[in-house]
C-alpha positions as CSV (number, residue, x, y, z in Angstrom):
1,X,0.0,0.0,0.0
2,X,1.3,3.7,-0.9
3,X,1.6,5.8,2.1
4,X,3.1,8.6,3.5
5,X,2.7,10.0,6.8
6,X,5.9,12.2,8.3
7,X,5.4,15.9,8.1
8,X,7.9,18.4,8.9
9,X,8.3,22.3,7.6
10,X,9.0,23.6,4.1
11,X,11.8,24.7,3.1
12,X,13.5,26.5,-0.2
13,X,14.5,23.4,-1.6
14,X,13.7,20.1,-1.6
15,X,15.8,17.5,-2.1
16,X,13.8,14.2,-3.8
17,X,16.0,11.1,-3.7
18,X,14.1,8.1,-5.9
19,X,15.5,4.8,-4.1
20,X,14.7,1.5,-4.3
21,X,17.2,-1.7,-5.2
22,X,18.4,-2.0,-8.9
23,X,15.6,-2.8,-11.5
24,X,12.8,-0.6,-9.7
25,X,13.0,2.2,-12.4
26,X,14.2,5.0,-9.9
27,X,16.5,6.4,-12.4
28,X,13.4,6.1,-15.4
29,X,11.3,7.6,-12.6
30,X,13.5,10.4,-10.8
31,X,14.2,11.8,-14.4
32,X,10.6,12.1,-15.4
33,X,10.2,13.4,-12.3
34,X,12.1,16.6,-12.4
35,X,11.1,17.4,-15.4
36,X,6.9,17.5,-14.2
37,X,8.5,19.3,-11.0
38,X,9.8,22.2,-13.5
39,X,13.2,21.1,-15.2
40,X,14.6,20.3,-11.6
41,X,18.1,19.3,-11.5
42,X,18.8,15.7,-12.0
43,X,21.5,13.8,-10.6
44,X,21.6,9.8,-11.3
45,X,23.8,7.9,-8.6
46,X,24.8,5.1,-11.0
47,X,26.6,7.8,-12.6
48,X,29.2,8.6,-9.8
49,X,30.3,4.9,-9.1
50,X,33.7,5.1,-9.6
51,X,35.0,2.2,-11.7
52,X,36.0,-0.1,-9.0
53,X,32.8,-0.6,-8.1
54,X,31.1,-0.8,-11.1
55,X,33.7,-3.7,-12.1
56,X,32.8,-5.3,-9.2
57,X,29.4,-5.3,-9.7
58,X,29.7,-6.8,-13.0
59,X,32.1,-9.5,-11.5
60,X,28.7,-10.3,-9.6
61,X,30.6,-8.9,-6.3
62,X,28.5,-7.5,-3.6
63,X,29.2,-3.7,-2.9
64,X,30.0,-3.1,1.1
65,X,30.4,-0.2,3.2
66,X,33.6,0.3,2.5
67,X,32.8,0.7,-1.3
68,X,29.7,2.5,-0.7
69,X,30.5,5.4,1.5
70,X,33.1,7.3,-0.7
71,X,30.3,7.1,-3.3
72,X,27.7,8.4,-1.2
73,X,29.6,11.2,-0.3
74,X,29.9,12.0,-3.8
75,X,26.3,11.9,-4.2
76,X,25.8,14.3,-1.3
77,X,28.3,16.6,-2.7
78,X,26.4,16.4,-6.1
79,X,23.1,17.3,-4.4
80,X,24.4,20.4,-2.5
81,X,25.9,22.2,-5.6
82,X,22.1,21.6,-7.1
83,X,20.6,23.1,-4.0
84,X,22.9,25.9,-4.5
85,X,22.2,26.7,-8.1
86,X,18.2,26.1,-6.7
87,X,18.7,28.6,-4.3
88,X,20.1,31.3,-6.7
89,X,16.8,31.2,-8.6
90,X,14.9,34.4,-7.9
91,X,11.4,33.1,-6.8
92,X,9.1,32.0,-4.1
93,X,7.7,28.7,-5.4
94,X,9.0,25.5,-4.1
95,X,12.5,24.3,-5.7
96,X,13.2,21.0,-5.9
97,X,16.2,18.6,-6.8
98,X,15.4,14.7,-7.9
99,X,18.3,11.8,-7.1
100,X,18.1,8.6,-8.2
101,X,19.8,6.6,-5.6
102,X,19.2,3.3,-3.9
103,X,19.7,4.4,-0.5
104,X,19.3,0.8,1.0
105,X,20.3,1.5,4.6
106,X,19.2,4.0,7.0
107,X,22.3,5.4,7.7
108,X,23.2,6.4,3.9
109,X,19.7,8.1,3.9
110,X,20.7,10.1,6.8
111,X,24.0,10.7,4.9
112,X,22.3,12.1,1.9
113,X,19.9,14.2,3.8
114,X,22.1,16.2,5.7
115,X,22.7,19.7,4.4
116,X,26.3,20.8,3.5
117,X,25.6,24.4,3.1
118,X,26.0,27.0,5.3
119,X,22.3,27.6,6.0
120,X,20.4,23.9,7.2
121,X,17.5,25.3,6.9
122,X,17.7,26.0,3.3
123,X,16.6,22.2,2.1
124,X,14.7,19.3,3.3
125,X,15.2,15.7,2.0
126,X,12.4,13.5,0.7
127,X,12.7,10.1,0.4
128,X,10.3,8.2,-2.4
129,X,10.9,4.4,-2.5
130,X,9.7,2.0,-5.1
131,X,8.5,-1.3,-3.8
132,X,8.5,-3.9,-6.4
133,X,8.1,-7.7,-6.3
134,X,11.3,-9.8,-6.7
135,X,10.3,-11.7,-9.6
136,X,9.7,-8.5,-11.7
137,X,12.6,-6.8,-10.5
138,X,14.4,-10.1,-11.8
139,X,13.5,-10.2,-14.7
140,X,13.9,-6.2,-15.5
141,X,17.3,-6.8,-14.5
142,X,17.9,-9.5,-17.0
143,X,16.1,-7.7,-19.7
144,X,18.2,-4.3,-19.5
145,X,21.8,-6.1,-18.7
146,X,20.7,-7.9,-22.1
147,X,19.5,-4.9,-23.7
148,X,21.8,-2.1,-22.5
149,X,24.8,-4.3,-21.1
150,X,24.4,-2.4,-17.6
151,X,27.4,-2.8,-15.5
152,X,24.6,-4.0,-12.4
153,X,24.8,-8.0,-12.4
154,X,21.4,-9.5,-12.2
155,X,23.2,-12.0,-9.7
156,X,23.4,-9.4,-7.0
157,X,19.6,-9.2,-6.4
158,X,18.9,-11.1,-3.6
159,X,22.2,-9.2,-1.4
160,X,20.6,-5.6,-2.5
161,X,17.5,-7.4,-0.8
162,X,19.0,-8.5,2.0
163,X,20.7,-5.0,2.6
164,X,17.5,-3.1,2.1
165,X,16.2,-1.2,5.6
166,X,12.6,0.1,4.1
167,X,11.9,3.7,5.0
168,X,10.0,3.8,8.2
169,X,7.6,6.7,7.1
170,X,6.8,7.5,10.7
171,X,10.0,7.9,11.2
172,X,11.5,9.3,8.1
173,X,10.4,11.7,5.6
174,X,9.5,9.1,2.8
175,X,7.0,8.3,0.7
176,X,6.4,4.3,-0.4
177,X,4.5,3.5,-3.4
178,X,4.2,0.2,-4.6
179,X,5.1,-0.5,-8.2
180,X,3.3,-3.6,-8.7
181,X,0.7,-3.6,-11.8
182,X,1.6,0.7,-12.5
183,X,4.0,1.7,-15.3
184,X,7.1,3.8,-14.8
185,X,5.0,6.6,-16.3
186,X,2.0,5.9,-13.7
187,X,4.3,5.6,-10.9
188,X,5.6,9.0,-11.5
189,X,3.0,11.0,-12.1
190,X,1.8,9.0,-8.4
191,X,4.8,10.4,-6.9
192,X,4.6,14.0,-8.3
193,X,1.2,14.2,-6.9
194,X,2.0,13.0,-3.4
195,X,5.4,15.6,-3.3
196,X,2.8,18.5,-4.4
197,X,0.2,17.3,-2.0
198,X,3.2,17.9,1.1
199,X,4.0,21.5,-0.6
């Protein structure tokens, strides 16, 4: 069931970080996205791996901390040169900047929300993950790595599964919408109503 229940204040900018484990369309989703939520910036995590680990990954290796947290700073430090350009824009409406990033654990979510400028109260961080059924996220996976040769090994499924902390959304500013039976088109224009509906 979709649901989303934290509130907390507005602020300038909001930071949108589509996560879910590999093959739930948050990259498809998180660029369609920005662009209903007025040509917001958009960053896509796969694109900051550095090489190591995206030979791992296609070695069918398992990413760990270690591997993950230099890339996750990278990712924050994406996201706080896009809230600054956000914040240089000369008007009152809501800004907003879309990541695509799996986010598994808790702790990288609090990672990517925190604020690296000089003013915390400038942004807020949403979280919107897309739950999707093993068996279709399966056989996405072995659809694009035979359509696009994606560096993501379909093998590594079930540790991105067993690494996955869901968003507590009592807890956590997130928003869960299930993906089961909706196309990526459908589940975006779902999530661009519910991040309007909290404006």
């Amino acid at each position: 069931m979709d649901s989303v229940d934290y509130v907390h204040d507005r602020r300038p900018v909001r930071v949108v970080v589509v996560m879910g484990v590999s093959g739930s369309g948050k990259s498809t989703v998180g660029a369609r996205l920005a662009e209903q939520l007025g040509s917001a910036a958009f960053i896509d995590a796969d694109d900051l791996h550095p090489s190591s680990n995206k030979d791992k990954m296609s070695r069918g290796q398992a990413l760990g901390d270690k591997d993950r947290w230099p890339w996750l700073q990278r990712v924050r430090e994406e996201i706080s040169k896009a809230v600054k350009q956000a914040l240089d824009q000369e008007d009152s409406k809501q800004r907003y900047v879309v990541c695509a990033c799996s986010a598994l654990k808790g702790s990288y979510r609090e990672l990517l929300s925190q604020s690296n400028t000089m003013d915390d109260l400038s942004e807020d961080a949403v979280f919107l993950y897309i739950d999707v059924a093993k068996e279709e996220l399966a056989r996405r996976l072995s659809e694009r790595q035979q359509g696009k040769g994606h560096f993501f090994n379909p093998q590594l499924l079930d540790s991105q599964l067993e690494t996955l902390e869901r968003p507590d959304t009592t807890r956590e500013a997130a928003i869960c919408i299930s993906g089961e039976g909706k196309s990526i088109g459908e589940v975006a224009d779902e999530a661009y109503r519910l991040l309007v509906a909290r404006e």
